[in-house]
C-alpha positions in Angstrom: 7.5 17.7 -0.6 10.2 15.5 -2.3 11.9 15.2 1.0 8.9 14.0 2.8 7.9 11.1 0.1 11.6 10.2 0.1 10.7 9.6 3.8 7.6 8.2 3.6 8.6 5.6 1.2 11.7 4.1 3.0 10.0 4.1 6.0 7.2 2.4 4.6 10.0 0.1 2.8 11.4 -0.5 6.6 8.0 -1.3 8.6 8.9 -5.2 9.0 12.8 -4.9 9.8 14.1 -4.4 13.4 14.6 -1.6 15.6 18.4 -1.7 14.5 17.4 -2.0 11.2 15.0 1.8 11.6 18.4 3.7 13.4 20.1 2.7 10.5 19.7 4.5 7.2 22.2 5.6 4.0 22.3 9.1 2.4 22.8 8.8 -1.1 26.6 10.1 0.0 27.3 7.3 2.2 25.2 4.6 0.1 27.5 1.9 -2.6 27.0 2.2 -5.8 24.3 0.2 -7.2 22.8 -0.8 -10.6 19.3 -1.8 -10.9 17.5 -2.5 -14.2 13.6 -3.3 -15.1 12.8 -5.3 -17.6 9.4 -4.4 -19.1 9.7 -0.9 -17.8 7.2 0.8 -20.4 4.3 -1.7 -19.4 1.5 -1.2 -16.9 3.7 -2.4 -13.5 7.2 -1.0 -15.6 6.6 2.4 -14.9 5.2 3.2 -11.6 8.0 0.5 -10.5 10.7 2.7 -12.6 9.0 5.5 -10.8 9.4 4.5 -7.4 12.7 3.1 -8.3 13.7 6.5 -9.4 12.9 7.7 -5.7 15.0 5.1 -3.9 18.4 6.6 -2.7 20.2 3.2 -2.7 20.2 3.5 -6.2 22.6 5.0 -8.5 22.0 4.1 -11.9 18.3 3.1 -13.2 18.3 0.6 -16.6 15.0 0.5 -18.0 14.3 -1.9 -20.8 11.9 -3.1 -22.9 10.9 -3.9 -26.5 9.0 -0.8 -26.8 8.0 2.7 -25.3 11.6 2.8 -23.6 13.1 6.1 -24.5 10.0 8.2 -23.2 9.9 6.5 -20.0 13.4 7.1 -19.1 12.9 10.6 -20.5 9.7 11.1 -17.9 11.4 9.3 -15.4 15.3 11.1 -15.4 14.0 14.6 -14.9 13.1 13.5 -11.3 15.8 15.1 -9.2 17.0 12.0 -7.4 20.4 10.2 -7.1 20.4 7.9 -10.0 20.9 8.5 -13.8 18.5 6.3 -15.9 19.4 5.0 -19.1 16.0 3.5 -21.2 16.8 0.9 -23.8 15.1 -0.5 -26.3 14.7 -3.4 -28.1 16.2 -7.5 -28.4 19.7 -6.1 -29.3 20.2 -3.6 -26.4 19.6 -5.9 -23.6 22.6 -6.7 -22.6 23.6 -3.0 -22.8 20.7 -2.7 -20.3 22.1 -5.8 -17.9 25.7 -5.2 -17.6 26.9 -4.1 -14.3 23.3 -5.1 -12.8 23.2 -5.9 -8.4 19.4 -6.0 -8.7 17.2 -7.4 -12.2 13.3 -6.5 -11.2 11.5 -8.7 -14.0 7.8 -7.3 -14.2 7.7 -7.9 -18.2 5.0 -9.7 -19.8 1.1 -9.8 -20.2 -1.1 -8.9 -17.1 -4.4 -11.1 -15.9 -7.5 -10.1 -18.1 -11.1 -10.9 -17.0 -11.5 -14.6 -18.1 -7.7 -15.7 -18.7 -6.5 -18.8 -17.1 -3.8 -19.7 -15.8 -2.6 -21.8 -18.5 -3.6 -18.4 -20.8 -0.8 -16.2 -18.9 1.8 -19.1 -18.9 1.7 -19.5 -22.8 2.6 -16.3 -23.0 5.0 -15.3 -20.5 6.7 -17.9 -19.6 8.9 -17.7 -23.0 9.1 -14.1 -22.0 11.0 -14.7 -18.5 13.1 -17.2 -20.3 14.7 -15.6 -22.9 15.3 -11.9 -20.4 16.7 -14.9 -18.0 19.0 -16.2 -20.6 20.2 -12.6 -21.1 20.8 -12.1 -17.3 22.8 -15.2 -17.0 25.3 -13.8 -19.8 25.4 -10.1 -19.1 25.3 -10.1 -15.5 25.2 -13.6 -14.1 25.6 -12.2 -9.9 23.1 -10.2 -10.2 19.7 -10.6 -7.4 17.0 -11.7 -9.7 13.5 -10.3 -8.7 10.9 -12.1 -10.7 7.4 -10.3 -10.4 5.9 -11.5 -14.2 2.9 -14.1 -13.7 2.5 -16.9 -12.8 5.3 -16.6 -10.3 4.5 -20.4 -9.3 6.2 -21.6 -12.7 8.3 -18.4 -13.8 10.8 -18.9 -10.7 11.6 -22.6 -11.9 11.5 -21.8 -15.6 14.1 -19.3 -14.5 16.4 -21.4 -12.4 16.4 -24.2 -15.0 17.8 -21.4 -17.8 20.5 -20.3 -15.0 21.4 -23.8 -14.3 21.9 -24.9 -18.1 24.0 -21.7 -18.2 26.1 -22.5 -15.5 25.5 -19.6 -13.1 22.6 -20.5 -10.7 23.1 -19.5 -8.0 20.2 -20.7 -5.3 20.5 -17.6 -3.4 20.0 -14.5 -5.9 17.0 -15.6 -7.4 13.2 -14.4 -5.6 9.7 -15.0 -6.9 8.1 -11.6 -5.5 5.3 -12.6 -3.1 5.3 -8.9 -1.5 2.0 -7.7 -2.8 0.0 -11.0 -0.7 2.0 -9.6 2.5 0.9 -6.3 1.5 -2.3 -6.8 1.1 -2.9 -9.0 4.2 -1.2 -6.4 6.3 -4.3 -4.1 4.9 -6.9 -6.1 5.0 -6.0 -7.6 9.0 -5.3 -3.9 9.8 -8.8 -3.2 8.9 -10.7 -5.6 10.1 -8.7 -5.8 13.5 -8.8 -2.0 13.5 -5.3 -1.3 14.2 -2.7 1.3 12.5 -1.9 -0.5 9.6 1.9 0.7 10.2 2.6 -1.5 12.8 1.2 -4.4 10.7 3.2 -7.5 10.2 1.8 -11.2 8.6 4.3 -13.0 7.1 2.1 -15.0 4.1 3.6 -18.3 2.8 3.2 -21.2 0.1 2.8 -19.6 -3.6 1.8 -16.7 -5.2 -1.4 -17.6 -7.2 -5.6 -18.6 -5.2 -5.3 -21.2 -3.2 -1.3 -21.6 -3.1 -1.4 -17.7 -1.0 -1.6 -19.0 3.0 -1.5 -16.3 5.0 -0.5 -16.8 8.7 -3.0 -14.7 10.7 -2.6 -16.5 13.8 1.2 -14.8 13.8 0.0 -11.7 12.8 1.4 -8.8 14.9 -0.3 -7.1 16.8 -2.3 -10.1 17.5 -6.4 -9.1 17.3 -7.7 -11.3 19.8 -11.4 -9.4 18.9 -11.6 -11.5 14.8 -13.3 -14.9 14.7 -12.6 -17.4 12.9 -15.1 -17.1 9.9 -13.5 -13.2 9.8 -10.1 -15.1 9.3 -11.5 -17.3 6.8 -13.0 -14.3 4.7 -9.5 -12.5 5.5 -7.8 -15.5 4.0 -10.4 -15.8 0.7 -9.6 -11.8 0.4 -6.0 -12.3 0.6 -5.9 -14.9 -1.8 -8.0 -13.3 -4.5 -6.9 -9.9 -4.3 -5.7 -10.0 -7.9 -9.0 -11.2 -9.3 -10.3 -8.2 -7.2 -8.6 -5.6 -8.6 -9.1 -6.9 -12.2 -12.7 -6.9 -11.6 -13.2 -3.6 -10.1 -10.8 -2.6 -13.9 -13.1 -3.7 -15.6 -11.5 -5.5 -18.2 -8.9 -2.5 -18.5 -5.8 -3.5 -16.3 -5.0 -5.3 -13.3 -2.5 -4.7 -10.5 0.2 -2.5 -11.5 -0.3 0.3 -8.8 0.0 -2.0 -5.7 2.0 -4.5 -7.4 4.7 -2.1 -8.2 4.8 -0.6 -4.8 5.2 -3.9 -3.7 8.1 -4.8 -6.3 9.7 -1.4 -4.9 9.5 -2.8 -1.2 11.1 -5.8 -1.5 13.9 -4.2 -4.1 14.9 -1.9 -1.5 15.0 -4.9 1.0 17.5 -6.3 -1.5 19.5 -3.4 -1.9 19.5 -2.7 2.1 21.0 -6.4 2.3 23.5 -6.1 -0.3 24.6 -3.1 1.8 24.9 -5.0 4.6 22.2 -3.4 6.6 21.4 -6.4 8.9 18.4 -8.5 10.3 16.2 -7.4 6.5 13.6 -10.1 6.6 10.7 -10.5 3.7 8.8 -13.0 2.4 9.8 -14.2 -1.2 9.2 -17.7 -3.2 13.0 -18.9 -3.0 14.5 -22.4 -3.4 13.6 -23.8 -0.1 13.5 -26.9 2.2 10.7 -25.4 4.3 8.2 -28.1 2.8 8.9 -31.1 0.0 8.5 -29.2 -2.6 11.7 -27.5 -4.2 10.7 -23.7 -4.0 8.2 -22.4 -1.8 7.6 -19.0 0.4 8.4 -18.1 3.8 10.1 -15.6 5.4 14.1 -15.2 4.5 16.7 -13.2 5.8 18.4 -11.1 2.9 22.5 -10.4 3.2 25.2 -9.7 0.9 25.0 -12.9 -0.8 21.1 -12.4 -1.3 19.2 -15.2 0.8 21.0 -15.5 4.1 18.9 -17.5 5.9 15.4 -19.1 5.0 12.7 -19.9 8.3 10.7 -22.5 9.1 6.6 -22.1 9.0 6.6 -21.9 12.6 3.6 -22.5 14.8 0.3 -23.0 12.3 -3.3 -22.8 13.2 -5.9 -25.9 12.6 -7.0 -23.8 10.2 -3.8 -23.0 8.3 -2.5 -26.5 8.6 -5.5 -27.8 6.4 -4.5 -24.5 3.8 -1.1 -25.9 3.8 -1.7 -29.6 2.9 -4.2 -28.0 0.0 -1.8 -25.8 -1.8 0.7 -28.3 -1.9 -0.1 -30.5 -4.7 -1.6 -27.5 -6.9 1.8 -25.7 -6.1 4.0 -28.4 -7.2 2.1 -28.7 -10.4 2.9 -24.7 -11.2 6.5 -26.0 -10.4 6.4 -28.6 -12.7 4.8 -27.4 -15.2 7.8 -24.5 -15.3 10.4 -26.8 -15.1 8.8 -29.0 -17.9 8.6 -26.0 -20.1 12.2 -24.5 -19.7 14.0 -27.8 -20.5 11.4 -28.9 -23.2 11.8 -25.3 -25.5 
């Protein structure tokens, strides 16, 4: 049973790369050694990511950290007969025990979306969190791929490359906003509507990570449904963009995302790791530094190397319909950017 999940999970992790990319796989024999480390592994996202994490075979040691509830995750999580060792640690003092020697930092720490919060509630609150892990990434392992999945993603990406650059040690490249759950969940929704295996499902989805600032491309969606009109893509589109608020709903008021969100986090990880390894042609969607559009960071579709981002692509052909979404995430976007950027060099 452990062999098939193993299986399921990296081919699920390898449904957008190319055929080259599918011939091509690592034992845990023939795989490098790599380091990967969550910070906020005890919270809601922490752990199933920490799970699935634990499953991966491209990693060899698993650092889980938080302020609390460390040790008996890594407890849980290290009986799993799996390559990696996992070490839990605990507490302001033993993060940088936690970061040294890091390829890959997955950052899913902070508070999740409650029924009623605003934006501006989540930012008070997390956006001092990201900063101050950030600070401790840029001493303890400065070259490390920075995957940041705490909220809002709009503002924690800057807020995090304005800490790495008063540090000295930014580095353009290694540092992703983790847009994976919108591509996930359009690949679902289309798939469903369209009625087509789900498997073979690509939409690359671009702009931001919060409402409005989530475009997904449907007209390059692949297969391409010629049987959906064009209401059906704009209720797609609405769906896409408020899955979150969908999912806190249907909670109830007692969580939000963490299942889907941390399989996402554990897709676009292992796309990291497979491009660190030099696996070629890995290509995800991720909020990067970007001159796709005017605004300084934005997501589209990059190619992922040794280096981290290898290559960042263009929009490519947009719809009527997706031209308009463009022009009216921009100036809401570059406000979350702002705002980020404001807060990072003002505390």
């Amino acid at each position: 049973m452990r062999t098939a999940m193993l299986r399921s999970i990296r081919a699920c992790a390898q449904k957008s790369s190319s055929p080259a990319l599918l011939r091509r796989s690592y034992s845990s024999e023939s795989a490098p050694e790599r380091k990967v480390a969550v910070l906020g592994a005890a919270g809601g996202i922490g752990q199933p990511l920490a799970l699935l994490m634990k499953l991966n075979p491209l990693v060899s040691s698993l650092s889980l950290y938080d302020i609390a509830g460390t040790p008996g995750v890594a407890a849980d999580v290290s009986h799993i007969n799996t390559r990696s060792e996992v070490v839990g640690y605990m507490g302001d003092e033993n993060l940088g025990k936690a970061l040294e020697g890091a390829d890959v930092v997955i950052i899913p720490a902070g508070v999740p979306r409650k029924p009623g919060m605003t934006r501006d509630d989540l930012f008070n609150i997390n956006a001092g969190i990201v900063k101050a892990l950030c600070e401790g990434i840029a001493k303890y392992c400065p070259h490390a791929l920075v995957n940041i999945i705490s909220n809002p993603v709009n503002s924690t990406v800057p807020i995090a490359s304005e800490v790495f650059k008063k540090a000295g040690t930014y580095d353009e490249k290694r540092l992703f906003g983790v847009t994976t759950l919108d591509v996930v969940r359009a690949k679902t929704f289309y798939a469903g509507k369209a009625k087509v295996p789900v498997a073979g499902v690509n939409v690359p989805v671009v702009g931001g990570h919060a409402g409005v600032t989530i475009l997904p491309l449907f007209s390059q969606a692949t297969p391409q449904a010629n049987n959906l009109s064009q209401e059906e893509i704009v209720a797609l589109t609405k769906r896409t963009q408020d899955g979150g608020t969908e999912v806190v709903e249907a909670k109830a008021g007692k969580g939000s995302a963490t299942l889907s969100m941390a399989y996402a986090g554990a897709i676009f990880a292992d796309a990291c790791l497979k491009g660190l390894n030099g696996v070629p042609d890995v290509v995800e969607c991720s909020f990067v530094q970007s001159n796709v559009t005017e605004l300084p960071f934005f997501a589209s579709k990059v190619r992922l190397g040794k280096n981290g981002v290898e290559e960042v692509f263009g929009l490519g052909s947009l719809s009527d319909y997706e031209k308009q979404g463009l022009e009216a995430l921009l100036p809401e976007l570059k406000s979350s950017i702002e705002k980020g950027i404001k807060f990072a060099n003002q505390s």
